[in-house]
MMTF fields as JSON, N, C-alpha, C and O atoms, coordinates in Angstrom:
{
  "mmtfVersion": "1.0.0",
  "mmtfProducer": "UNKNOWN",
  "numBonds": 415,
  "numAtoms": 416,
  "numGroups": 104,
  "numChains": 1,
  "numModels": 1,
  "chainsPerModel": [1],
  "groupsPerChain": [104],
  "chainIdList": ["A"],
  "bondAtomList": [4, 2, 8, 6, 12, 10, 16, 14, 20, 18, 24, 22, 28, 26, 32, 30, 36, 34, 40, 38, 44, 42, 48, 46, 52, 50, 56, 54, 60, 58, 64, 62, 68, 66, 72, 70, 76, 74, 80, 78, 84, 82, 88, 86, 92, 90, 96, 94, 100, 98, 104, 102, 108, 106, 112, 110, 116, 114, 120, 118, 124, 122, 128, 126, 132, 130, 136, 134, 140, 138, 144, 142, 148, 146, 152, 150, 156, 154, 160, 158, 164, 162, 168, 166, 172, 170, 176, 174, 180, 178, 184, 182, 188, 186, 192, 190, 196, 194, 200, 198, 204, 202, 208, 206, 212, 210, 216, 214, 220, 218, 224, 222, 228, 226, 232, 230, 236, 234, 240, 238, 244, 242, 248, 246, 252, 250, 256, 254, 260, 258, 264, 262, 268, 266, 272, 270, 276, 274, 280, 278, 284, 282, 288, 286, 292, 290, 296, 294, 300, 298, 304, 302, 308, 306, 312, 310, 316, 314, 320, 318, 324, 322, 328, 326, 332, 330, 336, 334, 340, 338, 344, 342, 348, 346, 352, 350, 356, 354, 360, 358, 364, 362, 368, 366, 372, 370, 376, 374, 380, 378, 384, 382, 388, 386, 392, 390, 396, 394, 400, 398, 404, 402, 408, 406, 412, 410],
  "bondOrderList": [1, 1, 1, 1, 1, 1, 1, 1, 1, 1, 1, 1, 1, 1, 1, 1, 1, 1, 1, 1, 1, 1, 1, 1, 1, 1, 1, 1, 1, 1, 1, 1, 1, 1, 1, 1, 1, 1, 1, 1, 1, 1, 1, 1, 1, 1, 1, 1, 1, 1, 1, 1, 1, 1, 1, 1, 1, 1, 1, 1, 1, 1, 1, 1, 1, 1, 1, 1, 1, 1, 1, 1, 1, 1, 1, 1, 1, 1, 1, 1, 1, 1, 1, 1, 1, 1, 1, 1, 1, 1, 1, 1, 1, 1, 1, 1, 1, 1, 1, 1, 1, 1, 1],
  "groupList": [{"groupName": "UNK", "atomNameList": ["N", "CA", "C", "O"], "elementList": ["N", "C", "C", "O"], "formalChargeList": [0, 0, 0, 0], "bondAtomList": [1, 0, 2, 1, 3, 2], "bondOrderList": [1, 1, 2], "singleLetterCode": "X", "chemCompType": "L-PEPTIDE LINKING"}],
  "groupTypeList": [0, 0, 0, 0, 0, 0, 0, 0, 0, 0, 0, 0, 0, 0, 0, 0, 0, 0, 0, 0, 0, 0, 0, 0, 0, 0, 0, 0, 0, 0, 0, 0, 0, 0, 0, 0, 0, 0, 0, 0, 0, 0, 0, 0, 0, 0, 0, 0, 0, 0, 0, 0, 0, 0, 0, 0, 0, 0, 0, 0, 0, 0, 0, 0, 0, 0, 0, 0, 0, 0, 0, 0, 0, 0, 0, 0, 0, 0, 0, 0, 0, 0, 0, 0, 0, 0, 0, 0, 0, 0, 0, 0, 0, 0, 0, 0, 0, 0, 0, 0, 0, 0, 0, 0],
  "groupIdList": [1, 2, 3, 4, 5, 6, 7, 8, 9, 10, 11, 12, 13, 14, 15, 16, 17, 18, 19, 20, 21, 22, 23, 24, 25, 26, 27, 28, 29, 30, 31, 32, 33, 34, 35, 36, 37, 38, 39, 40, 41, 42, 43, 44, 45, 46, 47, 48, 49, 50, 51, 52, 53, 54, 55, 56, 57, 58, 59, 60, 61, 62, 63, 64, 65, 66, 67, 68, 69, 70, 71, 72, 73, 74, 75, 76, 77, 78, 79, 80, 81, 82, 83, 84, 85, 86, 87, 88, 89, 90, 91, 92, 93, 94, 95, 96, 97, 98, 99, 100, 101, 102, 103, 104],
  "secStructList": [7, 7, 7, 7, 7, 7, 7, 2, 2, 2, 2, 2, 2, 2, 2, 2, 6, 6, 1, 6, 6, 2, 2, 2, 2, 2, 2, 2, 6, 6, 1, 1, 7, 5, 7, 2, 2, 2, 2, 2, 2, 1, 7, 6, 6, 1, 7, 2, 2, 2, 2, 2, 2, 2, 2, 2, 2, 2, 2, 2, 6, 6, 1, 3, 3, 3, 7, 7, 5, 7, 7, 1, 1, 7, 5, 7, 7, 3, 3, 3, 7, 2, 2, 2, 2, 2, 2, 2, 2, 2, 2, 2, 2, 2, 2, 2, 2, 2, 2, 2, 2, 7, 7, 7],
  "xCoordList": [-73.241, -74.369, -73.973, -72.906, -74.861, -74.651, -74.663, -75.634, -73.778, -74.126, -74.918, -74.72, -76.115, -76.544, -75.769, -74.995, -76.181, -75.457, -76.647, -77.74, -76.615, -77.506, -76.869, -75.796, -78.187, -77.886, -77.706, -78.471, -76.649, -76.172, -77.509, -77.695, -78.326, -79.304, -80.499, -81.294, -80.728, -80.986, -80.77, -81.502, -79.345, -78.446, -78.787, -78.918, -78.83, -78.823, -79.849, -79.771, -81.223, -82.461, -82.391, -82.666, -82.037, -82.004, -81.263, -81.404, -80.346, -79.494, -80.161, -80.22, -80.694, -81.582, -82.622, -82.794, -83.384, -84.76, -84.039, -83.712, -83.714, -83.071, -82.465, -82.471, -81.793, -81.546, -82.19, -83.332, -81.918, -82.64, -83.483, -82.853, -85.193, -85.766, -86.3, -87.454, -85.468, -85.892, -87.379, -88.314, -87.476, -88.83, -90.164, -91.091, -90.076, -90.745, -90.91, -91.976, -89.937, -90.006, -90.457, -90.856, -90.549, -91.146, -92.358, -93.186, -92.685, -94.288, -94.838, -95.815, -94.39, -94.693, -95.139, -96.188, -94.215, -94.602, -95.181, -95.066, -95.827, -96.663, -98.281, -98.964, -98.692, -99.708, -99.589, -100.631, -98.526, -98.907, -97.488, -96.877, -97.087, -96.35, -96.38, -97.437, -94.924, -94.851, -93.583, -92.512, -93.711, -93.015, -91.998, -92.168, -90.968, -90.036, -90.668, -90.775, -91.129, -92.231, -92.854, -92.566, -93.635, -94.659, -93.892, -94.586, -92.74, -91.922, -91.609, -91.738, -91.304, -90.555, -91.442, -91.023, -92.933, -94.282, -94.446, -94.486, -94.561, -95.174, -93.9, -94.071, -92.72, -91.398, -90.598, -89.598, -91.252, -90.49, -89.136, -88.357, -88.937, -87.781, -86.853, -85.69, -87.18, -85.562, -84.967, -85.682, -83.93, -83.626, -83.359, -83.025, -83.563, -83.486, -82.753, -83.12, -81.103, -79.933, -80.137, -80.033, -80.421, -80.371, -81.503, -81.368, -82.856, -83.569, -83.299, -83.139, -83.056, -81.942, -80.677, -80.042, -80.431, -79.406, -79.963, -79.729, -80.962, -81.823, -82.271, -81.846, -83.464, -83.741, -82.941, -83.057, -82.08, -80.614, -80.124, -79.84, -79.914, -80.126, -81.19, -80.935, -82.384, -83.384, -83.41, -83.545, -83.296, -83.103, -82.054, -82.409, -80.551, -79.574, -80.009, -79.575, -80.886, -81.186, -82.252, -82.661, -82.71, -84.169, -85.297, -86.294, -85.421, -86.535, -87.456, -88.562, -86.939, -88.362, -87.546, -86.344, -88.337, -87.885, -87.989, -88.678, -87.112, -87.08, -87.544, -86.73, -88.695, -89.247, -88.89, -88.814, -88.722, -88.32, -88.875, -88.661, -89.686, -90.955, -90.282, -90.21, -89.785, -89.203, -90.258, -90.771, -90.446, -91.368, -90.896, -89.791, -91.419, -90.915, -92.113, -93.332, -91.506, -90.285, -90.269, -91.328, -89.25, -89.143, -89.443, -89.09, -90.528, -90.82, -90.506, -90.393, -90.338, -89.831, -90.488, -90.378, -91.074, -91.686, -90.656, -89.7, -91.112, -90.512, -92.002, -93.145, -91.524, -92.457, -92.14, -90.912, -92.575, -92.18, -91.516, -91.569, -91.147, -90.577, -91.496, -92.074, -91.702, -92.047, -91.669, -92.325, -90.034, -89.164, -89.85, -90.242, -90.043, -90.662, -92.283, -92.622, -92.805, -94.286, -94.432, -95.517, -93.471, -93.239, -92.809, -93.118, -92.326, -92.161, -93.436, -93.487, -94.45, -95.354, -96.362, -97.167, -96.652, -97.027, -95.895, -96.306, -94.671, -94.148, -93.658, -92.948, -94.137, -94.249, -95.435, -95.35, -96.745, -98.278, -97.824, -98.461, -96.925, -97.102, -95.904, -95.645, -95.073, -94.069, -95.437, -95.671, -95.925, -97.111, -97.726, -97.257, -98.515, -99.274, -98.136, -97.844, -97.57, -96.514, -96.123, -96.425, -95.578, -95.919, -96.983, -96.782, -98.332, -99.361, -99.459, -99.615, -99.437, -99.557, -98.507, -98.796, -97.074, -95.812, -95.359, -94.905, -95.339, -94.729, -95.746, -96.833, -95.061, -95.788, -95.863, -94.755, -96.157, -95.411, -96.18, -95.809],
  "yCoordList": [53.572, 53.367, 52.334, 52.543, 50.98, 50.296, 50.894, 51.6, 50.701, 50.633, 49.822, 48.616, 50.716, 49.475, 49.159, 49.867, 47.842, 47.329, 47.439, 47.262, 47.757, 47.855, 46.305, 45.926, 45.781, 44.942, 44.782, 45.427, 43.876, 44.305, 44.105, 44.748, 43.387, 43.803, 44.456, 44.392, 45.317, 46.688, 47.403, 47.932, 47.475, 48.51, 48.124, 48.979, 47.129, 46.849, 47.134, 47.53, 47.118, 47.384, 48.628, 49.169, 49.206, 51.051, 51.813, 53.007, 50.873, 51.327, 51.218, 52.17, 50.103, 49.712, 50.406, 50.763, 50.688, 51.691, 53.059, 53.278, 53.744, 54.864, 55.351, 56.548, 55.134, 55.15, 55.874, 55.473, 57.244, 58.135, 57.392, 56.762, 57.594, 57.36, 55.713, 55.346, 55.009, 53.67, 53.333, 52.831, 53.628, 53.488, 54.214, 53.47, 55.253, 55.742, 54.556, 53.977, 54.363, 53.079, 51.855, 51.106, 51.333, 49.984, 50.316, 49.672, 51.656, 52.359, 52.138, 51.39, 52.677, 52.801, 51.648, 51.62, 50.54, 49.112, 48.248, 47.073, 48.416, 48.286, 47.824, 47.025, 48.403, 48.491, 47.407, 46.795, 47.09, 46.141, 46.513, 47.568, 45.468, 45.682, 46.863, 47.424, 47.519, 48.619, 48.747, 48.235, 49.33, 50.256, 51.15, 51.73, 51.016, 52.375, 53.465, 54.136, 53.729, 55.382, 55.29, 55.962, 54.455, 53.969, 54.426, 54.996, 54.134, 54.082, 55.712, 56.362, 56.163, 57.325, 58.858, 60.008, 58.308, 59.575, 60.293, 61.506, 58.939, 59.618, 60.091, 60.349, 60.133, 60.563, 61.584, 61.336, 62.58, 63.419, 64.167, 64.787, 64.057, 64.576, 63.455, 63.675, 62.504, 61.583, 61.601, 62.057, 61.147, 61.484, 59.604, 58.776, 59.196, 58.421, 57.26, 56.125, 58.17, 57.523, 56.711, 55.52, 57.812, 57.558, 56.087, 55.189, 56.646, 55.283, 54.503, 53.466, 54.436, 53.158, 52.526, 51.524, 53.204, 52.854, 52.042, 50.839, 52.928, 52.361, 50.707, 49.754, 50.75, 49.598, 48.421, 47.494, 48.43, 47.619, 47.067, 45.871, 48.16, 47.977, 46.915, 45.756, 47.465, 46.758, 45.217, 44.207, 45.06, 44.131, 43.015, 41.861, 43.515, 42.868, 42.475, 41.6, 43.398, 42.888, 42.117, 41.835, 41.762, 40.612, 41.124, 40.402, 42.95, 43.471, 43.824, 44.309, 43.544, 43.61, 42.735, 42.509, 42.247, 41.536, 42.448, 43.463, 42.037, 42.693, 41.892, 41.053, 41.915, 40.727, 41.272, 42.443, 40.118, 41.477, 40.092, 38.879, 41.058, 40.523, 40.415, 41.559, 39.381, 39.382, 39.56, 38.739, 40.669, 41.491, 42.321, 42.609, 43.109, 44.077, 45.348, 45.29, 46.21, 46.203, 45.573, 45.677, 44.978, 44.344, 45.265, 46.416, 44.043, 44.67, 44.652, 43.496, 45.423, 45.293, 45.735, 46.917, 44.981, 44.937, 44.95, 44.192, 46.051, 45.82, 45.354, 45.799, 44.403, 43.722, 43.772, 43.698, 43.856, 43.728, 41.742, 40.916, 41.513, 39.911, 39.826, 40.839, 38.721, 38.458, 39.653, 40.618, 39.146, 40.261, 41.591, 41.997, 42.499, 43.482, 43.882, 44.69, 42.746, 42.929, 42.871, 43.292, 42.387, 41.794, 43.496, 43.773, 44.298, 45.914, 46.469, 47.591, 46.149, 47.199, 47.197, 48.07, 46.854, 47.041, 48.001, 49.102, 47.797, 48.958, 50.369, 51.243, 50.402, 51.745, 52.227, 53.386, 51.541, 51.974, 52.557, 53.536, 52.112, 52.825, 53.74, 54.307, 54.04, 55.341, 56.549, 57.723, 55.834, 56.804, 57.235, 58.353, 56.931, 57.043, 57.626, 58.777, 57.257, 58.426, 59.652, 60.633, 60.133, 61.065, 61.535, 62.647, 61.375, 62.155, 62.521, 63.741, 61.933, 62.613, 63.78, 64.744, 63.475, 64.32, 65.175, 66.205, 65.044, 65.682, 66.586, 66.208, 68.305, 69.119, 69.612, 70.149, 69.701, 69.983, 71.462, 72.038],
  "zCoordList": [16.628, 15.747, 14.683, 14.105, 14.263, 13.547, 12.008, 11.737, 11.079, 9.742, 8.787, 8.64, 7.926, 7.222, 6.004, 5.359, 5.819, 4.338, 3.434, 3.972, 1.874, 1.107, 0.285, -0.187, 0.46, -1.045, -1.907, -2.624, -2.736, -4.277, -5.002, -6.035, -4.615, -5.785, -5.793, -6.731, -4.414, -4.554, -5.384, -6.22, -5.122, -5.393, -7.343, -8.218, -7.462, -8.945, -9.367, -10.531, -8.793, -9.109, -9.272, -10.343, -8.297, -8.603, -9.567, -9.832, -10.131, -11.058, -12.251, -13.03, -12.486, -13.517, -13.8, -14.965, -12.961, -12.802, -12.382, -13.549, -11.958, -12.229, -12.914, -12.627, -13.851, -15.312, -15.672, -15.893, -15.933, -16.658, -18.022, -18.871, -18.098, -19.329, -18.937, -19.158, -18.453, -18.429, -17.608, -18.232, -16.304, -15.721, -17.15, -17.47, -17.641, -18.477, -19.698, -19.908, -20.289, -21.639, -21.089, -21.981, -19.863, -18.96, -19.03, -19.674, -18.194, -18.221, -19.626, -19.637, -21.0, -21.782, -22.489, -23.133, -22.353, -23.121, -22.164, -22.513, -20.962, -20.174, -20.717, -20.077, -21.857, -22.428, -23.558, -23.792, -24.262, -25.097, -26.0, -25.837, -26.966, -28.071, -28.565, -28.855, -28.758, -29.767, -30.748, -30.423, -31.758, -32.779, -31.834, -30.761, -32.636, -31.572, -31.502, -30.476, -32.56, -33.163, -31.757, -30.767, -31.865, -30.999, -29.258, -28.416, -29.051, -27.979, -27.997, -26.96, -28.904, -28.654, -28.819, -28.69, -29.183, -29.398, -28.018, -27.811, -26.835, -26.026, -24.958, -23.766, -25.61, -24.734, -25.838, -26.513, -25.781, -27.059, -26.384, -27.109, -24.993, -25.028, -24.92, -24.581, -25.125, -25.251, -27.294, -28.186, -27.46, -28.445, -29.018, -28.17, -30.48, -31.061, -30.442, -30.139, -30.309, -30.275, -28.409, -28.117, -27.544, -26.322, -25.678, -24.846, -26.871, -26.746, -27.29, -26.647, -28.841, -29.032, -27.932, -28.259, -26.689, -26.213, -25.289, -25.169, -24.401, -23.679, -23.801, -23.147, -25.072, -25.035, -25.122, -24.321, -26.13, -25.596, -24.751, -24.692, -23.734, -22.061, -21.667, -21.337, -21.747, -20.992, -21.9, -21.21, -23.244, -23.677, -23.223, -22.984, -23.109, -22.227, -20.44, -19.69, -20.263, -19.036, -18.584, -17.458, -20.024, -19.693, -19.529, -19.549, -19.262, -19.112, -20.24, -20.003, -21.736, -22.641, -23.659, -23.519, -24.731, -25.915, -26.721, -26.617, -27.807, -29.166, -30.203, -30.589, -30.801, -31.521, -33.214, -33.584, -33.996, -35.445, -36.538, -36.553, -37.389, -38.092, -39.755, -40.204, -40.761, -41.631, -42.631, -43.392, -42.483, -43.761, -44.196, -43.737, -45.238, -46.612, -46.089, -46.256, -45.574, -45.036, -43.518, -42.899, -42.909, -41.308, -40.227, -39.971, -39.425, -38.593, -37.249, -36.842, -36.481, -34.908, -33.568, -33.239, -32.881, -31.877, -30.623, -30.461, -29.738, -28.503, -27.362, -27.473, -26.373, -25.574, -24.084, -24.053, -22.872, -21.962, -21.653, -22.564, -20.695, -20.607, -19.581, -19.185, -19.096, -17.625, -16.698, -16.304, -16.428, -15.85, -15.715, -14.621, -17.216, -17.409, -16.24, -15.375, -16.944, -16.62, -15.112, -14.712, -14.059, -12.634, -12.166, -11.007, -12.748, -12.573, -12.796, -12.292, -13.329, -13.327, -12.022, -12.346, -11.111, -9.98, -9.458, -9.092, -9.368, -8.336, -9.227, -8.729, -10.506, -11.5, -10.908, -10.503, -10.71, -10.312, -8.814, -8.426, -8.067, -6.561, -6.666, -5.604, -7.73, -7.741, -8.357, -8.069, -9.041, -10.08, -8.82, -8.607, -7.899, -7.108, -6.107, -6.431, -5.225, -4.391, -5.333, -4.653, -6.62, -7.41, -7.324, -6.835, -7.533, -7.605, -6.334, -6.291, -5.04, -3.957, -3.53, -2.82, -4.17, -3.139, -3.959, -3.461, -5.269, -6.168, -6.88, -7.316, -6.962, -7.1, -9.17, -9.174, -10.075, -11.274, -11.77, -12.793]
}
């Protein structure tokens, strides 16, 4: 029987999006610019530190911007990138295989 090879950037995609919390914070800024507040309302079980870690992440990886507004007091916008926004079609068909397979 032949073996398959997985591709490294499969393999990288899944790492990236599997990441506990991360598909959820992509979903989330999906809709438009937000406030971390804003980021972290509709995910109350992640904790400050872990989404601070997160976005970082997705920031280092090109998947959202961090925009920061030099006002009194400064303000900080997180945004999806291109990158980002090119994920939300295959968030809509995990959403949709979820609603069909997955029971809660």
């Amino acid at each position: 029987m032949a073996t398959m090879s997985l591709c490294p950037k499969f393999e990288q995609a899944f790492q990236l999006l599997g990441k506990r919390w991360n598909g959820v914070i992509i979903r989330v800024l999906a809709g438009s610019p937000k406030r971390f507040s804003e980021i972290s309302e509709p995910i109350p079980q992640i904790s400050n530190k872990i989404l601070t870690e997160r976005l970082k992440e997705l920031e280092e990886q090109g998947v959202i911007i961090r925009e920061v507004y030099p006002e009194t007091p400064v303000r900080i916008l997180y945004r999806l990138s291109d990158k980002g926004h090119a994920l939300a079609p295959i968030l809509d068909e995990v959403q949709k295989w979820a609603d069909k397979w997955l029971v809660k």
